[in-house]
C-alpha positions as CSV (number, residue, x, y, z in Angstrom):
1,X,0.0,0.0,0.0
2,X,2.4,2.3,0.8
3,X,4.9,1.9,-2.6
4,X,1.7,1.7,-4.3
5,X,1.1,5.5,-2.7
6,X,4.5,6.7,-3.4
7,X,4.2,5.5,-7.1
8,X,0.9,7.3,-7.2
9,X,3.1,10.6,-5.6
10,X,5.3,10.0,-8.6
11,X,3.4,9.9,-11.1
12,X,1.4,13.2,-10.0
13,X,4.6,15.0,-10.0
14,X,5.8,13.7,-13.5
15,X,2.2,15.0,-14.7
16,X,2.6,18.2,-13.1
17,X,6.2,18.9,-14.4
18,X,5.0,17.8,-17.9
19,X,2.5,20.4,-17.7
20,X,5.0,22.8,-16.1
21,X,7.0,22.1,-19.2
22,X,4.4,22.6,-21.6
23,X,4.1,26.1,-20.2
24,X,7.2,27.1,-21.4
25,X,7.6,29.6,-24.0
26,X,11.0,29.2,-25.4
27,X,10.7,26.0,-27.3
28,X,14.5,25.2,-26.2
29,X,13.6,25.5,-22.6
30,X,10.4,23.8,-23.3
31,X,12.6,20.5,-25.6
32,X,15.4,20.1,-22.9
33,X,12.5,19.8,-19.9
34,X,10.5,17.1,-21.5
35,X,13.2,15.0,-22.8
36,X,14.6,15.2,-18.9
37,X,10.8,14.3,-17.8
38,X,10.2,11.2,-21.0
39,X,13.8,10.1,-19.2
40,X,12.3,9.9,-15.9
41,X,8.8,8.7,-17.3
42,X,10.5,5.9,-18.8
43,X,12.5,5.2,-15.6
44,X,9.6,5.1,-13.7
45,X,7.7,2.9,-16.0
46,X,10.5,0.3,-15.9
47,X,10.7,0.4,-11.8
48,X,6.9,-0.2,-12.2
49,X,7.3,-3.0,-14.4
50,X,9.8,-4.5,-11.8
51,X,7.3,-3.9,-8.8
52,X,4.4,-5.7,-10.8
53,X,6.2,-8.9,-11.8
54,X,8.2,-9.1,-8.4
55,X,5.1,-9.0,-7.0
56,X,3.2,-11.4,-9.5
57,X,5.9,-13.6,-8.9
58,X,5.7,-13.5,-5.1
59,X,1.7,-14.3,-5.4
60,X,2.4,-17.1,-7.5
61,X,5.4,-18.6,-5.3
62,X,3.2,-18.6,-2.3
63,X,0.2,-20.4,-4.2
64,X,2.6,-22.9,-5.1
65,X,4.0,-23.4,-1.9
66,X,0.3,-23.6,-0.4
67,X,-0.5,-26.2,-3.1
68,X,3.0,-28.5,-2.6
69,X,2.0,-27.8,1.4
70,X,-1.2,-29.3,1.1
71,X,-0.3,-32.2,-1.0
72,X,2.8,-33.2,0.9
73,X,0.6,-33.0,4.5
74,X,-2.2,-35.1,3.0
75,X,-0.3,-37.3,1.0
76,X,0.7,-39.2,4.4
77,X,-3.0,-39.3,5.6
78,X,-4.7,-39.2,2.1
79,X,-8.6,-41.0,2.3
80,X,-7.2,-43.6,0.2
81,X,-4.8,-45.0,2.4
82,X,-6.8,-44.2,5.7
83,X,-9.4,-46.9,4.0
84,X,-6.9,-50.0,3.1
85,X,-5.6,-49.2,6.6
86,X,-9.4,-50.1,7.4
87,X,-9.9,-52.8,4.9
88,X,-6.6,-54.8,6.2
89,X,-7.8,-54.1,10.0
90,X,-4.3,-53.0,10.7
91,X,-4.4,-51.8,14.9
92,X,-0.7,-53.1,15.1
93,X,2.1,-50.8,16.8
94,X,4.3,-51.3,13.8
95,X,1.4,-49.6,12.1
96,X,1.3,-46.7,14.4
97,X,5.2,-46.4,14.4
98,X,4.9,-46.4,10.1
99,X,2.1,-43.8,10.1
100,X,4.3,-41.5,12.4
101,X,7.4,-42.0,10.4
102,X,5.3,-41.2,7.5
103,X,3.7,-38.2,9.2
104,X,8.1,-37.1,10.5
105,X,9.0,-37.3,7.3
106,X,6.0,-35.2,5.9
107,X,7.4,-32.5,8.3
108,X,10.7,-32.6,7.8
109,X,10.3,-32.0,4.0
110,X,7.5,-29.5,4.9
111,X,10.3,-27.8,7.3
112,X,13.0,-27.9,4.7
113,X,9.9,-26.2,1.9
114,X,9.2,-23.4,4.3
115,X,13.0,-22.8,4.3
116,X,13.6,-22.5,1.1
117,X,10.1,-20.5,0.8
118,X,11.9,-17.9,3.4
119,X,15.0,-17.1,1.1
120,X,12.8,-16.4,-2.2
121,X,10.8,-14.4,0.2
122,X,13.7,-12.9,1.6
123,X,15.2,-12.4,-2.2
124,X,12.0,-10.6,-3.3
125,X,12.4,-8.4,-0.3
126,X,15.5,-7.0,-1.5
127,X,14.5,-6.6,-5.2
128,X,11.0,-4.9,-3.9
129,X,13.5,-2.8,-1.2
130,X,15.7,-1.7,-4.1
131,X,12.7,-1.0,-6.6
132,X,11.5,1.4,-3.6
133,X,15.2,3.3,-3.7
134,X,14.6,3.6,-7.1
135,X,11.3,5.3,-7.0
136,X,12.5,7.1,-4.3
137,X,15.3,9.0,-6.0
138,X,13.1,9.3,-8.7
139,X,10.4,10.8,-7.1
140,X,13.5,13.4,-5.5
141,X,14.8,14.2,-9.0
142,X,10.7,15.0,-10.4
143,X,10.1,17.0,-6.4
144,X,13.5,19.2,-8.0
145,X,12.2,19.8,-10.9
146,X,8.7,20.8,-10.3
147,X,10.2,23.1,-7.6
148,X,12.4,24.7,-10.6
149,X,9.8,24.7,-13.2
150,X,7.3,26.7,-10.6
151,X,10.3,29.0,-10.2
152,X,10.9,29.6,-13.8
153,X,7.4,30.2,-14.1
154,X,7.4,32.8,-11.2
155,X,9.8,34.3,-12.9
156,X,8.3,34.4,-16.3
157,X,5.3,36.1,-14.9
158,X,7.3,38.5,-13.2
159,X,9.6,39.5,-16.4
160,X,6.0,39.5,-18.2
161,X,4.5,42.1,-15.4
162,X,7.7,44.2,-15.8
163,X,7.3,44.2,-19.6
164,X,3.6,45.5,-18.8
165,X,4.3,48.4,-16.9
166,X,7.9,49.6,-19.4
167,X,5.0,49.8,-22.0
168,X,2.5,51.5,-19.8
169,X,5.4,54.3,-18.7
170,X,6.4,54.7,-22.7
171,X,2.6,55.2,-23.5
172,X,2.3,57.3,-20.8
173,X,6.1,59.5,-21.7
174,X,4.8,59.4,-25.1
175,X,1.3,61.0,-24.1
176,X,2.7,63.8,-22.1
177,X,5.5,65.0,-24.5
């Protein structure tokens, strides 16, 4: 939920910047800005790409491991053999003693499954933790930006106002002499 937020964050800001960009009037200013932002836009897209699959990946692991789980626990008690147990009227010890060998050994490769479960866990951990520096330093560089191009814009508006009131003073000079 909460990389799903800070893509959302980023994705805002990469609109807002575009926009920004758009603004511009000098067509140079305007060209360098959105190749920077189709740079970061594509960036993002790729560490979004990542995020998906790792996390696609992840879903599917775990459903596999739940199915292999399931199979392995029930394939030591499974209906089948609980009825030939009943059929052969098998009450013996050694019975007992084979049932809980079976049932050990269930465990034991259930243990070792969980195990290996925990390092691919632990391995999409780290890709998901570095797909959230990613998009972290991207979501700096498009903050920086956006912060520049509402400067620049400030700027532009101020220049523009300035222009504005040379012309009014020039109309006015011209009036009076």
């Amino acid at each position: 939920a909460q990389l799903r937020k800070v893509q959302d964050t980023l994705e805002e800001s990469l609109d807002r910047a575009k926009v920004c960009a758009e603004e511009q009037e000098s067509d140079s200013a305007r060209g360098s800005m959105l190749a920077k932002l189709q740079t970061h836009a594509a960036q993002f897209e790729k560490v979004n790409g990542r995020v998906r699959r790792a996390m696609v990946e992840a879903k599917a692991l775990r459903e596999a491991t739940r199915t292999r789980e399931r199979e392995e626990l029930m394939g030591a008690t499974s209906w089948e053999s609980v009825q030939t147990a009943k059929l052969r009227g098998s009450t013996g010890t050694a019975r007992a003693l084979a049932k809980s060998g079976e049932v050990t050994e269930g465990l034991q490769r259930l243990r070792n499954s969980l195990a290996a479960d925990m390092e691919r866990t632990a391995a999409t951990s780290s890709v998901l933790d570095a797909s959230s520096k990613v998009i972290t330093s991207t979501q700096r560089e498009t903050g920086t930006i956006d912060s520049r191009l509402s400067k620049a814009k400030n700027l532009l508006m101020r220049i523009g106002q300035r222009n504005c009131t040379d012309l009014s003073l020039v109309i006015f000079g011209i009036l009076i002499f």
